[in-house]
C-alpha atoms as an extended CHARMM CRD file, in Angstrom:
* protein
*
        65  EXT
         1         1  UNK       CA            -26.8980000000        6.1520000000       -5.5360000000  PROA      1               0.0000000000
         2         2  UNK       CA            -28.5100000000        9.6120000000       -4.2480000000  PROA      2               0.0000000000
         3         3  UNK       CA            -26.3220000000       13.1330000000       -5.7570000000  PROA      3               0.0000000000
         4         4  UNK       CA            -24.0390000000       14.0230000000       -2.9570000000  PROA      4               0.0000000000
         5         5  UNK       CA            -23.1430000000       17.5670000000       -3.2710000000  PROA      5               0.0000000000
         6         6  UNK       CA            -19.8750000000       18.8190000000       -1.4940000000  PROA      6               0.0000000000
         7         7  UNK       CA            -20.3210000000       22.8690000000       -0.5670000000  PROA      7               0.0000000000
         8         8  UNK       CA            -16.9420000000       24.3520000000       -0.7020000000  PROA      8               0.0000000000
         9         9  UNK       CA            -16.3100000000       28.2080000000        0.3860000000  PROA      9               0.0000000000
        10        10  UNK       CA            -12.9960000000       29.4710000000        0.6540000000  PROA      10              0.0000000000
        11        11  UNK       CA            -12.7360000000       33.4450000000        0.4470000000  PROA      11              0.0000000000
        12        12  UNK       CA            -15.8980000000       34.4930000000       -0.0830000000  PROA      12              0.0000000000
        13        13  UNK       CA            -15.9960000000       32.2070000000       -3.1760000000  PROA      13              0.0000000000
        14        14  UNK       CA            -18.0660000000       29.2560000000       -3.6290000000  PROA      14              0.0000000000
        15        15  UNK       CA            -17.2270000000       25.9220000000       -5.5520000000  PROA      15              0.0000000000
        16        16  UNK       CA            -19.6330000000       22.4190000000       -5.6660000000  PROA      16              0.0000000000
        17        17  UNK       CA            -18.3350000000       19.3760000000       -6.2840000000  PROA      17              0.0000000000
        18        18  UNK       CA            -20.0040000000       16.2940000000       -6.8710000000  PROA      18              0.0000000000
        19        19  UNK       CA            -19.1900000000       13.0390000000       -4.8770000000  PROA      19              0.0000000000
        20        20  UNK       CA            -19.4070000000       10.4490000000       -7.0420000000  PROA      20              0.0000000000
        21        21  UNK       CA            -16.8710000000        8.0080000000       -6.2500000000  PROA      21              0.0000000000
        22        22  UNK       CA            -17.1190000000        5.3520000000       -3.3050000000  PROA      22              0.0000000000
        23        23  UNK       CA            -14.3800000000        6.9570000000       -1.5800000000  PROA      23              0.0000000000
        24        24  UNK       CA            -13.2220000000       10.5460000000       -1.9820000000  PROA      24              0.0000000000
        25        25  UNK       CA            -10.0960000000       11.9710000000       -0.0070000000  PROA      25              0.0000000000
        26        26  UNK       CA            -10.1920000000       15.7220000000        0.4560000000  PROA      26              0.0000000000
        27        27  UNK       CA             -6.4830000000       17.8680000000        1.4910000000  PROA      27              0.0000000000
        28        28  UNK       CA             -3.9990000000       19.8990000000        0.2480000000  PROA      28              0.0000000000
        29        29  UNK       CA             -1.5820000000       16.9930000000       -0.6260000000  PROA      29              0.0000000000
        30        30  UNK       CA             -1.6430000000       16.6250000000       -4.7850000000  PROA      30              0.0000000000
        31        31  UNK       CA             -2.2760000000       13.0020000000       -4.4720000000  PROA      31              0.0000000000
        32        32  UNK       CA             -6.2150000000       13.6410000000       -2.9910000000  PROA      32              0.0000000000
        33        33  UNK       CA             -9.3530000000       13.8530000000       -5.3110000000  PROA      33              0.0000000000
        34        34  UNK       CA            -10.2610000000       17.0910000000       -3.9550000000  PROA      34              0.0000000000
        35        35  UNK       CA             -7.2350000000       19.5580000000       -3.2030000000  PROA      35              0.0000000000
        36        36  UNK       CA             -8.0590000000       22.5540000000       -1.1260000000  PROA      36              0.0000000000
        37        37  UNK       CA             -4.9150000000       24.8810000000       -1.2010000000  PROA      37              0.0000000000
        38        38  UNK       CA             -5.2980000000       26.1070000000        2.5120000000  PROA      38              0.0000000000
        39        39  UNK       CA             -3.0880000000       26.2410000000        5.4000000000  PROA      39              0.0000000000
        40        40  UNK       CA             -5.5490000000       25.8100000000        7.8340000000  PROA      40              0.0000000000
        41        41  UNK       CA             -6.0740000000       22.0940000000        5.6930000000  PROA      41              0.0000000000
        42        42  UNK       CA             -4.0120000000       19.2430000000        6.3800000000  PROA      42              0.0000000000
        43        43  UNK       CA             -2.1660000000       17.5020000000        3.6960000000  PROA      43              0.0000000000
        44        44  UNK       CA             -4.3820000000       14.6140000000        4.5180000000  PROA      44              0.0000000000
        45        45  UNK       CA             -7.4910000000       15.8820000000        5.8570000000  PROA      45              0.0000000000
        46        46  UNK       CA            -10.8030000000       13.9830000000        5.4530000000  PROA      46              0.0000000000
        47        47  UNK       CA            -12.2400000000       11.1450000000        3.4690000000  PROA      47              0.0000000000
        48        48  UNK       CA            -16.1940000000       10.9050000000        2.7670000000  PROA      48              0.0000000000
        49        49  UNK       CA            -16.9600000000        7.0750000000        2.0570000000  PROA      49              0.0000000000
        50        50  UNK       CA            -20.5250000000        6.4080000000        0.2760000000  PROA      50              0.0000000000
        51        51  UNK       CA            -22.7250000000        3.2370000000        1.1150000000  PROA      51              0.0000000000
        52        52  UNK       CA            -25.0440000000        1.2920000000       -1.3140000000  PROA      52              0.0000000000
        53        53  UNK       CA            -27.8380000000        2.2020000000        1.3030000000  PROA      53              0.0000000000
        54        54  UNK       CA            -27.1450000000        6.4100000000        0.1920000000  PROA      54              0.0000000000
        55        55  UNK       CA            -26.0620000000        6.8630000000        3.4640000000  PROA      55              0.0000000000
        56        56  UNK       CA            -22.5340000000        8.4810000000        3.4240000000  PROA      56              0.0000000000
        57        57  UNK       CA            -19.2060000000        8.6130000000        6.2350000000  PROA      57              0.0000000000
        58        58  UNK       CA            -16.9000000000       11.4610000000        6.7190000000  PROA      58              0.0000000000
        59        59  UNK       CA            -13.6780000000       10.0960000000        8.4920000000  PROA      59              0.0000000000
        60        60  UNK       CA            -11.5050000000       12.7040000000       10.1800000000  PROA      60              0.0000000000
        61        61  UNK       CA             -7.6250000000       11.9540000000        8.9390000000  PROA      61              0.0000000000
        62        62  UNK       CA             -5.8270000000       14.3450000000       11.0320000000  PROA      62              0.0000000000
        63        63  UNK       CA             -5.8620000000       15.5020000000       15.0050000000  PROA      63              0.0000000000
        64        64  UNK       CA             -5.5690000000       19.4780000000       14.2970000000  PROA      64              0.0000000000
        65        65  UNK       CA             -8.0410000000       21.5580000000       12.3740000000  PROA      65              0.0000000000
């Protein structure tokens, strides 16, 4: 599979993270692969699914934000 890089910039900072799994799940809840401690982020907010064909899905998990 193609390098899928995941931007992330939170106060002026800036953090990359590599999706690498077929399924990553991205909140503030402890239990995701990628925790962003925000309050503007649900505990549950996205997932990004990767395809055999490099193409990639972000699925929203939550109606607010």
């Amino acid at each position: 599979m193609a390098a899928l890089i995941l931007e992330i910039s939170t106060r002026g900072l800036h953090r990359y993270q590599s999706i690498e799994r077929e399924v990553t799940t991205i909140g503030r809840a402890l239990d995701n692969d990628i925790i962003l401690s925000d309050p503007t982020v649900a505990p549950h907010h996205l997932k990004i699914i990767r395809y055999g064909d490099n193409s990639a899905e972000i699925v929203n998990l939550t109606d607010v934000n």
